[in-house]
C-alpha positions in Angstrom: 43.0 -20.7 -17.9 42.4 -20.4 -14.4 43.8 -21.7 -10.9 41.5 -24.0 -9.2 41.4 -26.6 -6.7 41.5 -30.3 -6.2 39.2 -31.8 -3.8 39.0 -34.9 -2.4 35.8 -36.2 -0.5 36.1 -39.5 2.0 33.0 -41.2 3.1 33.7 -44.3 4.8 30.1 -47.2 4.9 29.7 -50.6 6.2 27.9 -52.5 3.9 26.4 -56.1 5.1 25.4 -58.9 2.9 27.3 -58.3 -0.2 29.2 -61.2 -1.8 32.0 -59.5 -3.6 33.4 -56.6 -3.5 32.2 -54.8 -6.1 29.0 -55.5 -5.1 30.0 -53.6 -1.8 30.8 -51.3 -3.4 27.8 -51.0 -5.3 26.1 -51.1 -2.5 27.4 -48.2 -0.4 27.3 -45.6 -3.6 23.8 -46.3 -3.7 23.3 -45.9 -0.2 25.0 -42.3 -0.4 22.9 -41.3 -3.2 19.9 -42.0 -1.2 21.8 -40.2 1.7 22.5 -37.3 -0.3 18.6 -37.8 -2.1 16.6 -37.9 1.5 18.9 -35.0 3.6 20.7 -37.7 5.4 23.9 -36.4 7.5 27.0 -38.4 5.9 30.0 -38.1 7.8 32.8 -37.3 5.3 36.5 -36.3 5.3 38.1 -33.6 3.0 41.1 -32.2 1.6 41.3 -29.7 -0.6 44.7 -28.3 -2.6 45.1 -25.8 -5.2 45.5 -26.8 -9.2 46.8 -24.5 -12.3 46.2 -24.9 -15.4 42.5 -25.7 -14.4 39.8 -25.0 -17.6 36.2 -25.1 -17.2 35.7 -29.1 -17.4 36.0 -31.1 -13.8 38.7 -33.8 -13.5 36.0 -36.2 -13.3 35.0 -35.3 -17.2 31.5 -34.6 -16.7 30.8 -31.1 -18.4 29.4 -28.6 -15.1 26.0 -26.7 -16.0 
């Protein structure tokens, strides 16, 4: 297995008219993905540390291509 690293993206969004807070939520991850989608700037903070024991599959689960 190799070393990797652990990376930890913030974005922080104001989100206006949502009733609850996961719709808030819902909200401002579907305002990134259009961000991300239409080559929007988002303003993010990172932090990065290195992992062992770190096999092909992301934390997250979702198998990489």
């Amino acid at each position: 297995m190799k070393d990797g690293w652990l990376v930890t993206l913030t974005v922080e969004m104001r989100v206006r008219g949502a009733d609850s807070r996961r719709e808030a939520v819902w909200s401002a991850a579907e305002h990134l993905e259009n961000a991300i989608r239409n080559s929007v700037d988002v303003t993010y903070s990172a932090d990065a540390k290195r992992i062992s024991q770190f096999d092909e599959e992301p934390i997250f689960g979702t198998q990489w291509d």
